[in-house]
BAVOMAR-962141 format. One record per residue (C-alpha): residue in one letter; x, y, z. Coordinates in steps of 0.1 Angstrom, whole numbers, plus 5000, padded with zeros to 4 digits. Layout:
<nodes>
A_X_Y_Z
...
</nodes>
This chain:
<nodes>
X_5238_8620_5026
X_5237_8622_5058
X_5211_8636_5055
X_5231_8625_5062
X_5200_8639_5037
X_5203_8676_5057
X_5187_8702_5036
X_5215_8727_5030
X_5195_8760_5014
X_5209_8793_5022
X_5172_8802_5023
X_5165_8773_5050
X_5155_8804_5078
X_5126_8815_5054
X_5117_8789_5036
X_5095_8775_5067
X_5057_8784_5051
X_5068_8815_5028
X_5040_8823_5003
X_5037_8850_4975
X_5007_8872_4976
X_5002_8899_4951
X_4967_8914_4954
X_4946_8935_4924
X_4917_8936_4917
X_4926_8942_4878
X_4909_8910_4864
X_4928_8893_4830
X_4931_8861_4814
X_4968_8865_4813
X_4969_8861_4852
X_4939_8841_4859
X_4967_8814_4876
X_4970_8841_4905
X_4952_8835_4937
X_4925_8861_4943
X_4913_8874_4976
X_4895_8899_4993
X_4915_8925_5016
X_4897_8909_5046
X_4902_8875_5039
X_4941_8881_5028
X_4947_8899_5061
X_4929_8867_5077
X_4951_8841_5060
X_4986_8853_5075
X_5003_8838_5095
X_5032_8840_5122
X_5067_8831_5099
X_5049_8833_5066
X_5063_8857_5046
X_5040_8871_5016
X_5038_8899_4994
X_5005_8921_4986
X_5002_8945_4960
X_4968_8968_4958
X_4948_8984_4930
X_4914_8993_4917
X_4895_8971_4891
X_4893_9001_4868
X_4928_9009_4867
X_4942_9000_4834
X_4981_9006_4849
X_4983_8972_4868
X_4979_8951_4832
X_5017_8953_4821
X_5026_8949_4859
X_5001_8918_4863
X_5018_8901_4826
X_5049_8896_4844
X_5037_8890_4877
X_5020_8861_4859
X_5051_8850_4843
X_5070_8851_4881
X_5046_8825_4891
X_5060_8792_4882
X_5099_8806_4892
X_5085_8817_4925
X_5068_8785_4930
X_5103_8773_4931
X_5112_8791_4963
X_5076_8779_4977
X_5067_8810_4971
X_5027_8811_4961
X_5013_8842_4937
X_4978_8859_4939
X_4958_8886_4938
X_4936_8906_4964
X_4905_8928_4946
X_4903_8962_4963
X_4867_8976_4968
X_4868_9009_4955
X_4850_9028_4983
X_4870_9012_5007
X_4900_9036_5024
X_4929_9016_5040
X_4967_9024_5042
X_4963_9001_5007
X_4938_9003_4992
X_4929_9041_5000
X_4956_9062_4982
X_4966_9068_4949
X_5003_9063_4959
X_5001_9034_4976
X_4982_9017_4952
X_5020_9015_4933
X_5038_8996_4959
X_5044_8959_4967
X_5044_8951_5002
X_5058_8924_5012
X_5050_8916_5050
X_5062_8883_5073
X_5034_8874_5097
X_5012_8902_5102
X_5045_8921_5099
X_5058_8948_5072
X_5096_8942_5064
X_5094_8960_5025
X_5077_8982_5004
X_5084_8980_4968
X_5077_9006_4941
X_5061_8986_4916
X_5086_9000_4888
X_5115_8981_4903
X_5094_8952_4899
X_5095_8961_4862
X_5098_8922_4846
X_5099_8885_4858
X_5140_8888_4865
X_5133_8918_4889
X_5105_8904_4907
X_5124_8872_4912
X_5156_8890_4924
X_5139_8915_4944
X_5119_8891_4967
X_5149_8865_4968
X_5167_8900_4978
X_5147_8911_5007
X_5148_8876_5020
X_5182_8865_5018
X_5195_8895_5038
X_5215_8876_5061
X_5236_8854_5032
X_5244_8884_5007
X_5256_8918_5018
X_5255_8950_4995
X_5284_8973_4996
X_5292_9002_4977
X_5335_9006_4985
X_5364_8992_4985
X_5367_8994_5020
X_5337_8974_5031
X_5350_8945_5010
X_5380_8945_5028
X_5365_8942_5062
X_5346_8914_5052
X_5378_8892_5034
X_5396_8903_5067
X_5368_8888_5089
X_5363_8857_5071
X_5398_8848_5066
X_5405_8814_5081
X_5367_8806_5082
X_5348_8808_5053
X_5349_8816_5013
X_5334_8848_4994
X_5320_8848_4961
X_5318_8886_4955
X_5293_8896_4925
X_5288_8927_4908
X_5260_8934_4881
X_5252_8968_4863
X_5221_8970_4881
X_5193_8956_4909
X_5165_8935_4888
X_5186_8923_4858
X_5192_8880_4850
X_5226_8884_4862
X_5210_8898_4898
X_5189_8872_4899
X_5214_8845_4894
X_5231_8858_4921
X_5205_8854_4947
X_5190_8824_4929
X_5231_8807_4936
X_5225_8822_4969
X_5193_8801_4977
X_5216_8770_4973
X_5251_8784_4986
X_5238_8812_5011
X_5248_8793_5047
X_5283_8778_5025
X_5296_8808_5016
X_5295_8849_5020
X_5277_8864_4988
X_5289_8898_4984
X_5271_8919_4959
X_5281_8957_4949
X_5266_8976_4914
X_5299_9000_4916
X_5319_9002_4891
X_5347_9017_4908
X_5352_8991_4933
X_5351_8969_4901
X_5378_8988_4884
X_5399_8988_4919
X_5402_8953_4919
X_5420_8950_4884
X_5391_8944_4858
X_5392_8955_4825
X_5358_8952_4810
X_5338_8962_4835
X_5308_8965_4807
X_5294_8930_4819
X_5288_8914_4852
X_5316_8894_4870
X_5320_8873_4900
X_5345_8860_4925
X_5354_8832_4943
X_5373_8845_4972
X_5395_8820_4989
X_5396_8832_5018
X_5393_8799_5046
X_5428_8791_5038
X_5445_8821_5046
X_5453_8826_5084
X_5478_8848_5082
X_5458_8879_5083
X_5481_8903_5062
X_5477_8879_5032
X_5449_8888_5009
X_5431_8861_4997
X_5431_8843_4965
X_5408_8851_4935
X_5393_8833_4910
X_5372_8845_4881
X_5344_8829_4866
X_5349_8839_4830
X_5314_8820_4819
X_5283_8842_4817
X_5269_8850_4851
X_5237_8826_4845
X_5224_8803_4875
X_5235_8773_4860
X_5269_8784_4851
X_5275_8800_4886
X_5266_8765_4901
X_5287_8750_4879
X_5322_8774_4886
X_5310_8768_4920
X_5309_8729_4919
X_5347_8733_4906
X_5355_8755_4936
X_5348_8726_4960
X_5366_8701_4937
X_5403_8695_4949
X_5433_8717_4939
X_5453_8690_4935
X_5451_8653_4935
X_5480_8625_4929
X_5471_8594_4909
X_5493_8562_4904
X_5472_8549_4874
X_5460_8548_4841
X_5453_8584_4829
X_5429_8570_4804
X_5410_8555_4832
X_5410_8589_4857
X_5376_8605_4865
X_5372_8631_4882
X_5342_8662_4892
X_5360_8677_4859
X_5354_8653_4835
X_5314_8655_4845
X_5315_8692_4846
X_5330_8689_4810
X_5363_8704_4815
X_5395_8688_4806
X_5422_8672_4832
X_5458_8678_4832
X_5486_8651_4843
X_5518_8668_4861
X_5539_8634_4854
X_5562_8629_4885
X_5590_8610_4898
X_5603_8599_4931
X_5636_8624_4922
X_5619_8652_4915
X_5584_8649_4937
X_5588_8684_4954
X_5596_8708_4927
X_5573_8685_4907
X_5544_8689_4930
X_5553_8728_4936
X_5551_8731_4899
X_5516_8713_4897
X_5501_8732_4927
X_5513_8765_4907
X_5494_8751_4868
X_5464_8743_4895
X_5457_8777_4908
X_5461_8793_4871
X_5442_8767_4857
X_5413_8768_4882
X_5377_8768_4870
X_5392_8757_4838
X_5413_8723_4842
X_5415_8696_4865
X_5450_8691_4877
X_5467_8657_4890
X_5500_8646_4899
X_5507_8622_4880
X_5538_8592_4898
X_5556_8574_4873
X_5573_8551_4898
X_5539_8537_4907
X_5522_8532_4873
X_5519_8500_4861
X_5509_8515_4828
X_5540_8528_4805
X_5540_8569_4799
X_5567_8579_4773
X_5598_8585_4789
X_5598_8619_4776
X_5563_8631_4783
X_5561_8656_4816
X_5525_8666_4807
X_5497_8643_4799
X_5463_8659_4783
X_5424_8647_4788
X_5400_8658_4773
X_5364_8661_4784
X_5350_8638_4753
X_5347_8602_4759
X_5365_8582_4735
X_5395_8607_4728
X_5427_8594_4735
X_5449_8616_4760
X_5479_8630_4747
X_5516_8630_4762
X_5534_8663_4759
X_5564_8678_4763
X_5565_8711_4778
X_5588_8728_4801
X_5570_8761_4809
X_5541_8768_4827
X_5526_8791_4803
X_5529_8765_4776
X_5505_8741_4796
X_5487_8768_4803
X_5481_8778_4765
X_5477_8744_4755
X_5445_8741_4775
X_5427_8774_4767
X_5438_8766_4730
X_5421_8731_4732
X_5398_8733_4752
X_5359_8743_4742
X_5332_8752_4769
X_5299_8756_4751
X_5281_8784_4764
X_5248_8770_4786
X_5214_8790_4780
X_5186_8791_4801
X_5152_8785_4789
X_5128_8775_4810
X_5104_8760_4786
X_5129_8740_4767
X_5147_8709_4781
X_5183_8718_4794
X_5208_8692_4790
X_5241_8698_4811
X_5273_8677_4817
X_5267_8649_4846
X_5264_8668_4876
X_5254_8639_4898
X_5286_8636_4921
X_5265_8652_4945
X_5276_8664_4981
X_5254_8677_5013
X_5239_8700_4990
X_5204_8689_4987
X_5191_8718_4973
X_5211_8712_4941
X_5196_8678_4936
X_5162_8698_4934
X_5182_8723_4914
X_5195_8699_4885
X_5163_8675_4886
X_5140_8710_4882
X_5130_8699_4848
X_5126_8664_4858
X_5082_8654_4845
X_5078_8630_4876
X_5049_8603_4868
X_5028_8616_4897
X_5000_8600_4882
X_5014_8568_4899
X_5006_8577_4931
X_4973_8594_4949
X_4973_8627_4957
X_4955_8630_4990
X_4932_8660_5007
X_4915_8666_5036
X_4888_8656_5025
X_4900_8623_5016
X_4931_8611_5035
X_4906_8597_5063
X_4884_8575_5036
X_4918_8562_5018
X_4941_8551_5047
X_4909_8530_5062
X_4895_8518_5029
X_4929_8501_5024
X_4963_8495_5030
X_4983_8531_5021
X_5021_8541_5023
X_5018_8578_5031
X_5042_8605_5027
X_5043_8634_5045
X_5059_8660_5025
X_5063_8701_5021
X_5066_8714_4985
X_5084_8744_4999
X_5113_8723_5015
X_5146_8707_4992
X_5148_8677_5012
X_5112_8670_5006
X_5113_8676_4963
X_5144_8654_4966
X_5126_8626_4985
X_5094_8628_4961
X_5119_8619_4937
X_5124_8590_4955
X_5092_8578_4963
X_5083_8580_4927
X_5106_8556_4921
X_5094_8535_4943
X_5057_8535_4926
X_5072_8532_4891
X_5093_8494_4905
X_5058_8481_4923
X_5035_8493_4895
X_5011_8463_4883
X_5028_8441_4919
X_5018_8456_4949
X_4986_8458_4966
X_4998_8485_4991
X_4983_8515_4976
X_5012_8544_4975
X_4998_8582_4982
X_5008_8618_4991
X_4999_8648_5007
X_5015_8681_5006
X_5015_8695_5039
X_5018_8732_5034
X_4983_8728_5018
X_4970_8707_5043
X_4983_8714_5074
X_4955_8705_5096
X_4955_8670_5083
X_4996_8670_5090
X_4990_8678_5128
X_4967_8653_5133
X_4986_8626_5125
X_5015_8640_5146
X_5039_8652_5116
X_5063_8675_5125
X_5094_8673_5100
X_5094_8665_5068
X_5097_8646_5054
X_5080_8615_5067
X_5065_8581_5052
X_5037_8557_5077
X_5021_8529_5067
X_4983_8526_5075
X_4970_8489_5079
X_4941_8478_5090
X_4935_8470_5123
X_4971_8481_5132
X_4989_8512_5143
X_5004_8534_5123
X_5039_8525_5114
X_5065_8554_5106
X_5093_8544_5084
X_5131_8556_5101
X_5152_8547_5071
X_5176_8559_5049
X_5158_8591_5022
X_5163_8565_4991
X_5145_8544_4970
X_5165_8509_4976
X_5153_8514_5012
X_5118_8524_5009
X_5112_8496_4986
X_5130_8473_5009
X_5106_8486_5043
X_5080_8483_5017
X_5082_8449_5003
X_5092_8432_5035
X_5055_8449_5053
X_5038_8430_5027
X_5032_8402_5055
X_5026_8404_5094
X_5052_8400_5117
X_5061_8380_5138
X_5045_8350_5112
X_5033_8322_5129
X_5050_8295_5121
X_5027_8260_5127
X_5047_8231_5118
X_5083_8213_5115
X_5080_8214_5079
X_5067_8247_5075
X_5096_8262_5105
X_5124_8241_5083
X_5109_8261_5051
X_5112_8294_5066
X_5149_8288_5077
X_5158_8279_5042
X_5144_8308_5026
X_5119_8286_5009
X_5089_8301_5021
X_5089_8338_5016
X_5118_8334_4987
X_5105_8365_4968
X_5114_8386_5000
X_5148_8374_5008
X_5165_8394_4979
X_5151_8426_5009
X_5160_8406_5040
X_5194_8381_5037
X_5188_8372_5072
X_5151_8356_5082
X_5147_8356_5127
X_5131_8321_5142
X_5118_8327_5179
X_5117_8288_5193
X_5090_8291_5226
X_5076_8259_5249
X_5035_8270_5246
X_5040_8279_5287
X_5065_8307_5280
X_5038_8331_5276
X_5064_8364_5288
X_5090_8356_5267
X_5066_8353_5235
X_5051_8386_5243
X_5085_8400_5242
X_5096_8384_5210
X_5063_8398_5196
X_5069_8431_5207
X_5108_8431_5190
X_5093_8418_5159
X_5070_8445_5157
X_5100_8470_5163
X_5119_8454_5134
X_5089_8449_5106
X_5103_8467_5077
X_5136_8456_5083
X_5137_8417_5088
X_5122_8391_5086
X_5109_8374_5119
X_5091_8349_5130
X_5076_8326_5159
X_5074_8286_5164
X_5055_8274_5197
X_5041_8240_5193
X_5046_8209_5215
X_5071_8195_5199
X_5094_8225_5194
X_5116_8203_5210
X_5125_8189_5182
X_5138_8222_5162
X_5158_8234_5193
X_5178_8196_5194
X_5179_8200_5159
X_5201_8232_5162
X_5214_8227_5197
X_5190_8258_5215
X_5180_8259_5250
X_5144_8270_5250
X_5138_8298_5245
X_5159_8311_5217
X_5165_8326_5187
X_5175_8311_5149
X_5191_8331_5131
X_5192_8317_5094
X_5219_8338_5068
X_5209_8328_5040
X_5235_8341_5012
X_5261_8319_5036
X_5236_8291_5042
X_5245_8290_5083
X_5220_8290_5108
X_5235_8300_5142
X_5216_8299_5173
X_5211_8320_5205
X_5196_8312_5239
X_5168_8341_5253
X_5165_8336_5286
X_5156_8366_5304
X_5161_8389_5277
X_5138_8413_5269
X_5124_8430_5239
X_5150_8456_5235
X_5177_8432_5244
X_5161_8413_5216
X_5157_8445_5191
X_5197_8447_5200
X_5212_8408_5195
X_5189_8410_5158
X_5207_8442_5151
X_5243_8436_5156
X_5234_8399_5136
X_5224_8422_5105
X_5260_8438_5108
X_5280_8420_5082
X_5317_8410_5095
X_5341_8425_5073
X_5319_8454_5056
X_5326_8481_5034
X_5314_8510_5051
X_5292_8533_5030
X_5278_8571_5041
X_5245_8549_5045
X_5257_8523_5071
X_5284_8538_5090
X_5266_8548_5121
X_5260_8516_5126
X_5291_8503_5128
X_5305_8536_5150
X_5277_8524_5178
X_5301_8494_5183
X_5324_8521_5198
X_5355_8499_5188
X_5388_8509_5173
X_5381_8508_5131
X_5402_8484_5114
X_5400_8500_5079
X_5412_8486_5043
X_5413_8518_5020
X_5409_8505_4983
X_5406_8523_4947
X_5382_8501_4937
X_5375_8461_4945
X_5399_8448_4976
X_5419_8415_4962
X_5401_8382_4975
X_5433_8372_4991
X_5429_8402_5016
X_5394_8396_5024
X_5400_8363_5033
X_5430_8368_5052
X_5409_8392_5077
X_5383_8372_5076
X_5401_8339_5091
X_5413_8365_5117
X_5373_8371_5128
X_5366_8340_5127
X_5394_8330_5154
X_5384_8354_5176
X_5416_8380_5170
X_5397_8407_5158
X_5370_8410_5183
X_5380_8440_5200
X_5379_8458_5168
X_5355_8466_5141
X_5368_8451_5108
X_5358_8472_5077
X_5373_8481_5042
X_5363_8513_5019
X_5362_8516_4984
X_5378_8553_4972
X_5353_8549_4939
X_5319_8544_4958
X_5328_8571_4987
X_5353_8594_4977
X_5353_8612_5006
X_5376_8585_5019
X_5401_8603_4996
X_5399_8632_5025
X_5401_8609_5055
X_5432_8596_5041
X_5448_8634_5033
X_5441_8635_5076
X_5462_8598_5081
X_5487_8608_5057
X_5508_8635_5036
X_5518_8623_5012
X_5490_8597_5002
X_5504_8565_5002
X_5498_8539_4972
X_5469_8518_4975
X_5456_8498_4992
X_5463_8506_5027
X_5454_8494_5059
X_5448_8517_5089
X_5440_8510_5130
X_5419_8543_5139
X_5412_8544_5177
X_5387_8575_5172
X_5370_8568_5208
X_5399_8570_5228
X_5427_8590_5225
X_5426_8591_5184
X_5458_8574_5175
X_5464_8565_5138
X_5483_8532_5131
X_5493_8524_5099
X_5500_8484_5086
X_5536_8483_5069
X_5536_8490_5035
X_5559_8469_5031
X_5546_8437_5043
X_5516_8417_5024
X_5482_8415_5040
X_5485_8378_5053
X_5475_8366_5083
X_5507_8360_5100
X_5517_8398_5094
X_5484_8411_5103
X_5487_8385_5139
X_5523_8402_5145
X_5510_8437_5136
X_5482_8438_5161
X_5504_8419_5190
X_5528_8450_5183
X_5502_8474_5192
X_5491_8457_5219
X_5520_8457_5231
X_5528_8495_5227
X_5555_8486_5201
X_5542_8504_5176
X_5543_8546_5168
X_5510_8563_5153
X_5513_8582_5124
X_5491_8608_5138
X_5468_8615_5166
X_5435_8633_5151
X_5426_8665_5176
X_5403_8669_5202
X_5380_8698_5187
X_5350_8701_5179
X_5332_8720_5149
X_5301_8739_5162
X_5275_8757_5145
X_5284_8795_5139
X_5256_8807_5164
X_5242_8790_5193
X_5205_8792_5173
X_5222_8772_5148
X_5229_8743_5173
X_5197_8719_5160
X_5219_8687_5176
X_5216_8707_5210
X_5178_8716_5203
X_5174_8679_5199
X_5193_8665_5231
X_5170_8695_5249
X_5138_8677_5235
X_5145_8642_5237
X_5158_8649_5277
X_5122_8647_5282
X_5116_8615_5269
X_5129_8583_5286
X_5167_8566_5272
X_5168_8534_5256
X_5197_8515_5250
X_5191_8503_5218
X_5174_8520_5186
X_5138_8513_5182
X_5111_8518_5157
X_5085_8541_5168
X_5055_8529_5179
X_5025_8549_5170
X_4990_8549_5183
X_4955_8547_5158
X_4930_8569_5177
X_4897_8571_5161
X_4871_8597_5172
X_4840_8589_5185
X_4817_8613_5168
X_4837_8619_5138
X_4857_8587_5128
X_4889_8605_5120
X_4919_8584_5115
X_4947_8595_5138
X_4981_8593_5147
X_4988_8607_5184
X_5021_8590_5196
X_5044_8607_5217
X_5066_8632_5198
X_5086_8666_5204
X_5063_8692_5216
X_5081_8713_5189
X_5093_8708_5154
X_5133_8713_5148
X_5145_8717_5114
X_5180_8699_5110
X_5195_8719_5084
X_5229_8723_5075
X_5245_8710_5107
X_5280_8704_5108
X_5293_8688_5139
X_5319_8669_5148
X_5335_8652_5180
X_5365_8631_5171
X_5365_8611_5207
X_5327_8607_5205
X_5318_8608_5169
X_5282_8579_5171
X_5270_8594_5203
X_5265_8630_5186
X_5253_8611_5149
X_5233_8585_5172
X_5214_8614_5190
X_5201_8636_5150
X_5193_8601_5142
X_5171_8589_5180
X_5136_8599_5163
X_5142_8598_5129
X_5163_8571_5123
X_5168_8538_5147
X_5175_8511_5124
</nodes>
């Protein structure tokens, strides 16, 4: 995730500070875990964009106990949402719109700011479910729309057709589970898709249901149809309307249609198989591919929510399927053999999988443990990583919660990793996740003490140390500036900044012996497994500018490599040794054993930040979500090897003999494994139609002109081929298979534009040319000693949430700008 690691909530517009307030006065021990306050302070406590809900009554009012039962019981699900419960006591002689009147006293109000936007008679808040699907309700106004006719439905499918999906709900009433499930799906899904919610039967009944006794819902597929006379596809989820079983009807929604395979069906996985439904083989021949495929598209679409469905080629499969068997049958249990069938009519495969196929029915409990099929196949969703890991106990005891009244006294009493984090925000639980992960590998080994703070408690303490997104992990050393880590949101590259600050950098190197130890590995061995390649600055002791600038770069890169620094007189012999002209750089790679050297002069420390950089880029990678921005800052022509699964060793050497003579350099070299990053899948459905077998080998010139070239299929993947394949295209001699368009996908509404927000804010900064990390600045106040952190930063925060944008001729520059403050490694 690109968040890549982009928070994706429907909720995202209000989930910025929202907190739950319910105010009485009524005191019990049933609700003691409510906050209680005083009308004057509540009223004092709001704030602009904070959402919160007050509800008044007298002490002596014996009415308010039921209410206050469930209330308490709301808590813990409204906590959720980052919505916070409590309770104001009403004086009785005071007179106020609420606290005065009899009548008011049964409403809920539920203000934003300072301002009203509901009142709520407390009888529709008549259980836990209703006060749940009531506040989510009011909130998500924007991502579900209430109708009451037929008509209204259809202006909404006839607007959305050829942009977005509809799931269309209806439930017997406002306030029941099945409305809460609804808005609780439309938390995660609100900004993917238009919720449409109606409680009439009649437009129920006038869309063909039967039993309209119980609740349904939709799935509209509507962003395929463009012809605006067509009505859009519908699919029913036939599972009980229940959170989790509307995320998982959902989850099969995104899956593909229809996918072809050319192997083992024994060995197929797909987003079925972990969602526990069973997959269905269409077996195919070159003769009959297009009736064949027409015939699986049909068993797809009556089958979906239900099935999987995959074209199965024969011709391809290296694995014998019975000459007579047309339909091959998975099942979701592991260990069950599939079965080969024949059957000639759609409604026969269709029978065979309802008849064989057993979805046990999912209940919610929310104080037992849930266990679900593997959902982790997870997409830009982040909010249903929070979702599914809800029930996750996290050993929190493993790191230290911090306060404001002790985050000053911990960072300077010892070295601290802190992380900046909001309890309301998905990306934030999802990261916490994370980090405890990261305490749990270094328990008992590190002596970098790991630490948190929860910034929607302690805000104050946030904006001193210059935290404006979340969320955010620095390291506080001693005697040195803070340092913000700009990495990937995961645990293998925490740990890795982690480890690898364990030392200073750039380490002083102080003799032959020692310098020869450090370019073998030898001396920090227990770090290399973080950093494969260790950086060697070789200085005369006069060359005082060009140390300072080596410094400075090693700085920039601590956390990310290793560096270091030999200047003693007879650094002489070291640069013979290795054929450098003072000054220079070492580079030592240590899982190929080379060390490769490269003169400095007149470089500076971003030039420097830049050569270490492009030396950390591997030469024939496979690119990954994670590191493909780095590789699409090279702004060269991708030369890509798509592969289900490990690429032969005959390939990989063949292209690497070609880098090594130089053939390749106006290209970037790069191979991508279908079973690690499936969305290569997609990319190919773009190159191609049909998908061609596997493995292929594709020239994409995204930054100019967006011509796709395709490596004969034909011919093997030698290096003579590969020589005469690229002096063909040099030469003009060979015809693209496609050309990728121009456009551009923009957010829906110009406040949605967060990449534009950021080019605005970082206009006012100065450009560099290569990423850096941040510096930050340790400012300690005279009179009160407080630790913090006042580097330059936006003069406003900007939530990136949910942003979709993409420019096929300059695809880096618009990922290189979301990623200039956050992430420059």
């Amino acid at each position: 995730m690109q968040l890549q690691l982009m928070m994706s909530s429907g909720f995202s517009v209000f989930r910025v500070g929202i907190s739950f307030v319910i105010m009485c006065s009524f005191y019990m021990p049933t609700v003691d875990s409510l906050l209680e306050l005083s009308p004057q302070k509540y009223f004092s406590t709001l704030q602009p964009g904070k959402a919160s809900l007050a509800y008044f009554c007298q002490a002596d009012s014996p009415r308010t106990s039921v209410f206050l039962e469930e209330l308490n019981e709301a808590v813990r699900p409204l906590q959720d949402y980052g919505i916070s419960v409590a309770k104001v006591n009403c004086v009785k002689e005071e007179i106020s719109r609420y606290c005065g009147k009899e009548k008011d006293l049964m409403k809920a109000y539920l203000f934003k700011g300072n301002i009203l936007l509901r009142e709520f008679p407390t009888d529709t808040l008549f259980d836990v479910n209703a006060i749940v699907a009531h506040v989510l309700f009011a909130l998500l106004f924007n991502e579900v729309k209430y109708i009451t006719n037929l008509e209204d439905l259809q202006n909404i499918e006839n607007a959305l057709k050829g942009k977005a999906n509809i799931i269309f709900s209806y439930v017997r009433a406002t306030g029941i589970p099945e409305h809460r499930a609804v808005m609780e799906a439309a938390f995660v899904y609100g900004t993917t898709y238009q919720f449409v919610l109606t409680t009439e039967i009649a437009l129920l009944e006038s869309l063909g249901s039967e039993d309209v006794e119980y609740a349904h819902l939709y799935f509209f597929h509507c962003k395929l149809v463009l012809d605006l006379t067509q009505q859009c596809r519908r699919t029913l989820m036939e599972q009980p309307l229940t959170t989790l079983n509307i995320h998982l009807f959902i989850k099969t929604m995104k899956a593909p249609l229809l996918t072809e395979v050319a192997e083992d069906p024994q060995q197929v996985s797909t987003v079925h198989l972990q969602l526990g439904l069973p997959l269905v083989f269409i077996v195919s021949q070159q003769a009959t591919y297009e009736a064949d495929r027409r015939t699986a598209e049909w068993v797809a679409w009556r089958l979906l929510g239900k099935a999987g469905v995959l074209l199965l080629l024969r011709d391809s499969l290296e694995v014998n399927i019975p000459q007579h068997a047309n339909v091959v049958f998975k099942r979701a249990e592991k260990g069950v053999p599939v079965e080969f069938l024949v059957l000639h009519d759609v409604d026969l495969i269709i029978s065979h999988v309802e008849h064989n196929t057993h979805i046990e029915e999912i209940q919610e409990d929310e104080d037992d443990d849930m266990e679900g099929p593997d959902i982790d196949d997870q997409d830009d969703e982040v909010a249903e990583t929070v979702f599914r890991d809800r029930k996750r106990k996290l050993p929190l005891e493993l790191t230290v919660e911090l306060t404001e009244e002790t985050f000053n006294a911990t960072v300077t009493a010892s070295d601290s990793i802190v992380l900046f984090y909001a309890g309301w925000q998905a990306v934030s639980m999802a990261f916490l996740q994370s980090y405890v992960d990261v305490a749990v590998k270094l328990k008992g080994t590190s002596t970098m003490l790991l630490t948190r703070i929860n910034c929607a408690d302690w805000s104050d303490v946030c904006t001193k140390q210059n935290v404006t997104e979340f969320p955010i992990v620095k390291m506080y050393k001693k005697g040195e500036n803070p340092v913000s880590y700009a990495g990937m949101l995961g645990t293998k590259d925490l740990l890795k900044f982690i480890q690898l600050n364990r030392i200073s950098y750039p380490v002083n190197i102080t003799s032959i012996q020692e310098a020869e130890e450090y370019l073998s590995g030898e001396l920090y061995k227990d770090l290399i497994s973080y950093s494969s390649v260790s950086v060697l600055g070789l200085f005369s002791p006069t060359m005082t500018t060009a140390k300072e600038d080596f410094s400075e770069a090693g700085n920039y890169l601590k956390g990310y490599v290793i560096t270091g620094i030999y200047s003693e007189e007879d650094v002489l012999l070291l640069s013979n040794k290795y054929a450098a002209s003072l000054p220079a750089l070492l580079l030592a790679r240590h899982t190929e054993g080379k060390i490769e050297s490269i003169p400095l002069a007149n470089t500076h420390a971003e030039d420097i930040v830049q050569i270490v950089t492009d030396a950390l880029l591997e030469m024939f990678p496979e690119i990954t979500v994670e590191n493909l921005p780095s590789y699409f800052r090279l702004q060269k022509p991708l030369l890509i090897l798509f592969s289900d699964g490990s690429i032969n060793p005959q390939y990989k050497k063949a292209i690497l003999t070609l880098v090594k003579q130089k053939y390749l350099d106006s290209l970037t070299p790069c191979w991508l494994n279908l079973k690690n990053t499936p969305v290569g899948r997609r990319i190919l459905r773009a190159y191609f139609d049909p998908l061609p077998p596997l493995p292929v080998l594709v020239l994409v010139n995204l930054h100019s002109g967006g011509q796709v070239f395709a490596f004969p299929s034909d011919q093997a993947i030698i290096e003579e081929n590969l020589v005469l394949w690229l002096k063909k295209l040099e030469a003009g001699l060979e015809n693209h298979i496609t050309i990728l368009p121009a456009q551009e996908w923009k957010p829906p509404l110009p406040a949605y534009d967060f990449l534009s927000m950021m080019d605005a804010a970082t206009s006012q900064h100065s450009t560099r040319k290569i990423p850096k990390c941040m510096k930050e600045t340790d400012v300690q106040e005279n009179d009160k000693e407080q630790h913090e952190d006042k580097s330059a930063v936006r003069k406003e925060p900007i939530e990136t949430l949910r942003i979709k944008h993409w420019n096929r001729s300059n695809w880096f520059k618009e990922a290189e700008k979301s990623f200039r403050h956050d992430k420059e490694l």
